[in-house]
C-alpha positions as CSV (number, residue, x, y, z in Angstrom):
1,X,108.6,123.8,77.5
2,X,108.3,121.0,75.1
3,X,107.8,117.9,78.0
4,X,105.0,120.0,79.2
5,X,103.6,120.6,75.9
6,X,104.3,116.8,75.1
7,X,102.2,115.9,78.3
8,X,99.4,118.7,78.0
9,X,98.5,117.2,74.2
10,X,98.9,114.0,75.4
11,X,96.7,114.0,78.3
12,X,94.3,115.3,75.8
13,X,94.5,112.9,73.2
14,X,94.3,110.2,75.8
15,X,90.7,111.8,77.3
16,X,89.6,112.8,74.0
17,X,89.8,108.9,73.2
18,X,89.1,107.6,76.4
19,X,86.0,109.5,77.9
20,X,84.9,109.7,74.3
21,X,84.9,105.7,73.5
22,X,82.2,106.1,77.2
23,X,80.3,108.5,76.0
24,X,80.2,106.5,72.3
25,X,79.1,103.6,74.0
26,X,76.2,104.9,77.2
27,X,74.7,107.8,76.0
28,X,71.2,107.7,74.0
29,X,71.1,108.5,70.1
30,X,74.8,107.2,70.4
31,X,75.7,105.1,67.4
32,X,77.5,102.9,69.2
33,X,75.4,102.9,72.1
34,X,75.4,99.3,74.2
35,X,78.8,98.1,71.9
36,X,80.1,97.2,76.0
37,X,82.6,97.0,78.0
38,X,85.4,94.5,75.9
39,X,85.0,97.8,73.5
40,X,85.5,100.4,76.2
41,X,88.4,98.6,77.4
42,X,90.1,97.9,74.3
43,X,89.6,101.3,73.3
44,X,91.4,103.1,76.6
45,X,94.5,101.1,76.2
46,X,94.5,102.5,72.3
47,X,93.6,106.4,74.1
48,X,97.1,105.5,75.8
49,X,98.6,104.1,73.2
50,X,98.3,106.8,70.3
51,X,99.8,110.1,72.8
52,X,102.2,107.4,73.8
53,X,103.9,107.0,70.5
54,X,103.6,110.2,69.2
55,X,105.4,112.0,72.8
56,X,107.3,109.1,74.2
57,X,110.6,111.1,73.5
58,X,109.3,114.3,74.0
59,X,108.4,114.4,78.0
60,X,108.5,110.1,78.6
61,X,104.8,110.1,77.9
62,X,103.5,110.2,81.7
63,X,100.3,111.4,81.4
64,X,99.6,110.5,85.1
65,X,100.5,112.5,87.8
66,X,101.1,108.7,90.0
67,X,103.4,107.8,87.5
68,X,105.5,111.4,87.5
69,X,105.6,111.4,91.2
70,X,106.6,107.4,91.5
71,X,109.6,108.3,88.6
72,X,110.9,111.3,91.0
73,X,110.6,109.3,93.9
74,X,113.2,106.6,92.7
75,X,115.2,109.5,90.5
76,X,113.9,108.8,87.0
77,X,113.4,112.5,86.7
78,X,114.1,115.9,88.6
79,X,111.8,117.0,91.4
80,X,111.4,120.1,89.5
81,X,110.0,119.0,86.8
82,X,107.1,117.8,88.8
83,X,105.1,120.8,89.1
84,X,105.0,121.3,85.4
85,X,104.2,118.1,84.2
86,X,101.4,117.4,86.9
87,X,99.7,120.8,85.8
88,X,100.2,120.0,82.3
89,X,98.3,116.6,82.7
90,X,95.4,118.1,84.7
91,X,94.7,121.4,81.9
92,X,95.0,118.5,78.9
93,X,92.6,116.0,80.8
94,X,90.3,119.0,81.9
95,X,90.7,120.0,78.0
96,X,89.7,116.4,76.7
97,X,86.5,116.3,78.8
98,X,85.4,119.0,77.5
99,X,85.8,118.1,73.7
100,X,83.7,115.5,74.4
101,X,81.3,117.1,75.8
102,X,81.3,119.6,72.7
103,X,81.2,116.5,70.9
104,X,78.6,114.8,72.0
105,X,76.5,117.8,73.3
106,X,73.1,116.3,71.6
107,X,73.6,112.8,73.1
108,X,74.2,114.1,76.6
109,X,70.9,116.1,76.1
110,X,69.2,113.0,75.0
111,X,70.2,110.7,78.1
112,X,68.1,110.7,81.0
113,X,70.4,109.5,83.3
114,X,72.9,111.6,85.5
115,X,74.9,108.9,86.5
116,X,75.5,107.6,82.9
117,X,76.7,111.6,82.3
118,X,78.8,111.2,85.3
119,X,80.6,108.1,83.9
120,X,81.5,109.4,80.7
121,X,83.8,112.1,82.5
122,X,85.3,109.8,85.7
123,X,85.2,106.7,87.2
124,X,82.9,105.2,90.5
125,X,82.7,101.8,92.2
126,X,80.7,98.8,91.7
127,X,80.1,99.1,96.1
128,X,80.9,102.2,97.2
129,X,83.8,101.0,100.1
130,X,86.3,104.0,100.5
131,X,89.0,101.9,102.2
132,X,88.4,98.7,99.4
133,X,88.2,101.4,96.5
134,X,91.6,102.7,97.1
135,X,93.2,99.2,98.1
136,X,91.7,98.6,93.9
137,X,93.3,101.5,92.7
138,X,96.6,101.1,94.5
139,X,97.0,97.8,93.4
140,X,96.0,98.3,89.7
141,X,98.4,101.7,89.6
142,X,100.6,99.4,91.5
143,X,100.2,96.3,88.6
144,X,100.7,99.6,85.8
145,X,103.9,101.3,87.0
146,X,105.8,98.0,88.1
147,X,105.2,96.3,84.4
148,X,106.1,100.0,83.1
149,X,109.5,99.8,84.8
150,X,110.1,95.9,83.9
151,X,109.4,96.9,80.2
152,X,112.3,99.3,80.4
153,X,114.7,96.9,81.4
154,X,114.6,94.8,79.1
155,X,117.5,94.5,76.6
156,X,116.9,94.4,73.3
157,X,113.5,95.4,73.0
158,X,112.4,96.7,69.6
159,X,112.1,100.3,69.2
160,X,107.9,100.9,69.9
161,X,107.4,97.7,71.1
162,X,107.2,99.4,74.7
163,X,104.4,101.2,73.4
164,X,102.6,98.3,72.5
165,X,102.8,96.5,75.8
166,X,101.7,99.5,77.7
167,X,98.8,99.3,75.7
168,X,98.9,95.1,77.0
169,X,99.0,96.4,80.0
170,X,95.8,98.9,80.7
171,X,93.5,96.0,78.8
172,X,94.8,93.8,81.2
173,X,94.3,95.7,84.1
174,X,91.1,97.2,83.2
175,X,89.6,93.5,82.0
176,X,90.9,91.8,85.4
177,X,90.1,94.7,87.7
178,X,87.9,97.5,86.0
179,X,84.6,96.1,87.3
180,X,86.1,97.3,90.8
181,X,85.9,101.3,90.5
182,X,86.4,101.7,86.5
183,X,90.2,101.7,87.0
184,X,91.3,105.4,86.9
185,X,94.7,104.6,87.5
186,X,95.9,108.6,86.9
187,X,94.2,111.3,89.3
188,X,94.7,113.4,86.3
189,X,92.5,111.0,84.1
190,X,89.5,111.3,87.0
191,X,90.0,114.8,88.3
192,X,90.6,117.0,85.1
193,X,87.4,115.7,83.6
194,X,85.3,115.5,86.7
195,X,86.2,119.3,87.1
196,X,84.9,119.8,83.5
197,X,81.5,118.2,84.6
198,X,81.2,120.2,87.5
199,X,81.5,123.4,85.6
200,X,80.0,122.3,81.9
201,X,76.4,123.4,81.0
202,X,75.3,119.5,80.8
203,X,71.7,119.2,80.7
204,X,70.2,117.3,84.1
205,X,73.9,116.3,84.9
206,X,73.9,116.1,88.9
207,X,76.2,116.3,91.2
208,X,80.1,115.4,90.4
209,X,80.1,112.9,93.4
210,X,83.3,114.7,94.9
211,X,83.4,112.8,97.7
212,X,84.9,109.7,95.7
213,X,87.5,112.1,94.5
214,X,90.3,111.3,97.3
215,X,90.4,107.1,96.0
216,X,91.5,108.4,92.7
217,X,94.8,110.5,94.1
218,X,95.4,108.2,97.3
219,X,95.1,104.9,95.7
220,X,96.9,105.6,92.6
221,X,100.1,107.6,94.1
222,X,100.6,105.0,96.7
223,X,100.9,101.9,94.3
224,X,103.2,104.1,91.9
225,X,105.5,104.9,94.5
226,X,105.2,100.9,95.8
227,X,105.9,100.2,92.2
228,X,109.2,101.9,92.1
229,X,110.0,101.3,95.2
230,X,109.7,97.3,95.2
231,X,111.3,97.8,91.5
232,X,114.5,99.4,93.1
233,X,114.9,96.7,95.9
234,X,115.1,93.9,93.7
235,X,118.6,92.5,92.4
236,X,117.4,92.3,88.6
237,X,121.4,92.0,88.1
């Protein structure tokens, strides 16, 4: 049970931080409110960073259902720990969400505008273009899981050094290509807290905008499994 534990607190940590930076930095009466988005961005890669280092040896610190199903794909990991993990992510994300909601309860009662809610609990694009939304999030999960497997090849590498280019990597990616559809990345990062604003009590909140939700599990799974499968066909010996 531990890997699932490992992943379920994880996921949490990661949308507690995450989603919570958002919310620090859109909502009214916020204290932090207009800081922008070199903060938010900064901030996410530290959301992954933190549950990274504390469960990296407890369930390889996925946290992404993309990532889990790339790592089966080219054998990193059983199949049947799959199902386990992917739930696990979904019930920690879900859980996050709705800490921040308890968090920030007045502040969502203080902002006017639904969409602002909205993007404290999952992502949306610049121009809504299904086809050109999930090309973005392929090719970011795509950029994540390849530079996730080149890290681990590397010989020699300190011990939590890893760690600290992950957290290299989602700045990069959400600097270069965040402006596209906030770079999800992880269906369990969009999904779990959309769910929770579809079901909180959030004052004026409007719809969850469910009909974005298929860019953030198509996009993302197909560049993982690209990722590992371009990784494997390439003679790094």
């Amino acid at each position: 049970m531990l890997p699932y534990i490992a992943e379920f607190i994880g996921t949490m940590i990661l949308i507690l931080l995450g989603d919570g930076v958002v919310a620090n930095v859109t909502l009214n009466k916020s204290g932090m409110k207009g800081a922008g988005s070199i903060q938010i961005t900064f901030a996410w890669g530290l959301a992954v960073l933190i549950p990274a280092f504390i469960f990296g040896a407890a369930s390889g610190a996925h946290f992404n259902p993309a990532l889990t199903i790339a790592l089966a794909v080219d054998g990193s990991m059983a199949w049947s720990l799959v199902p386990g993990y992917i739930v696990a992510q979904f019930a920690g994300a879900f859980c996050g969400a709705v800490l921040v909601y308890l968090l920030f309860k007045d502040q969502f009662d203080a902002t006017e505008s639904a969409a602002t809610k909205l993007g404290v609990f999952s992502t949306g694009p610049s121009i809504p273009n299904m086809g050109r939304n999930i090309l973005s999030e392929a090719i970011g999960t795509f950029v994540l899981v390849f530079s996730i497997k080149g890290i681990s090849q590397v010989s020699g590498i300190a011990t939590g050094l890893d760690k600290l280019l992950v957290f290299g990597i989602i700045v990069s990616v959400g600097m270069s290509l965040g402006g596209l559809t906030g770079y999800a990345i992880n269906p369990a990062r969009d999904l779990g807290p959309r769910i929770a604003h579809s079901v909180l009590p959030i004052k004026d909140k409007g719809d969850s905008n469910w009909g974005y939700a298929p860019v953030v599990i198509i996009g993302p799974v197909i560049g993982a499994i690209a990722a590992v499968l371009l990784y494997q066909a390439i003679p790094w010996a």
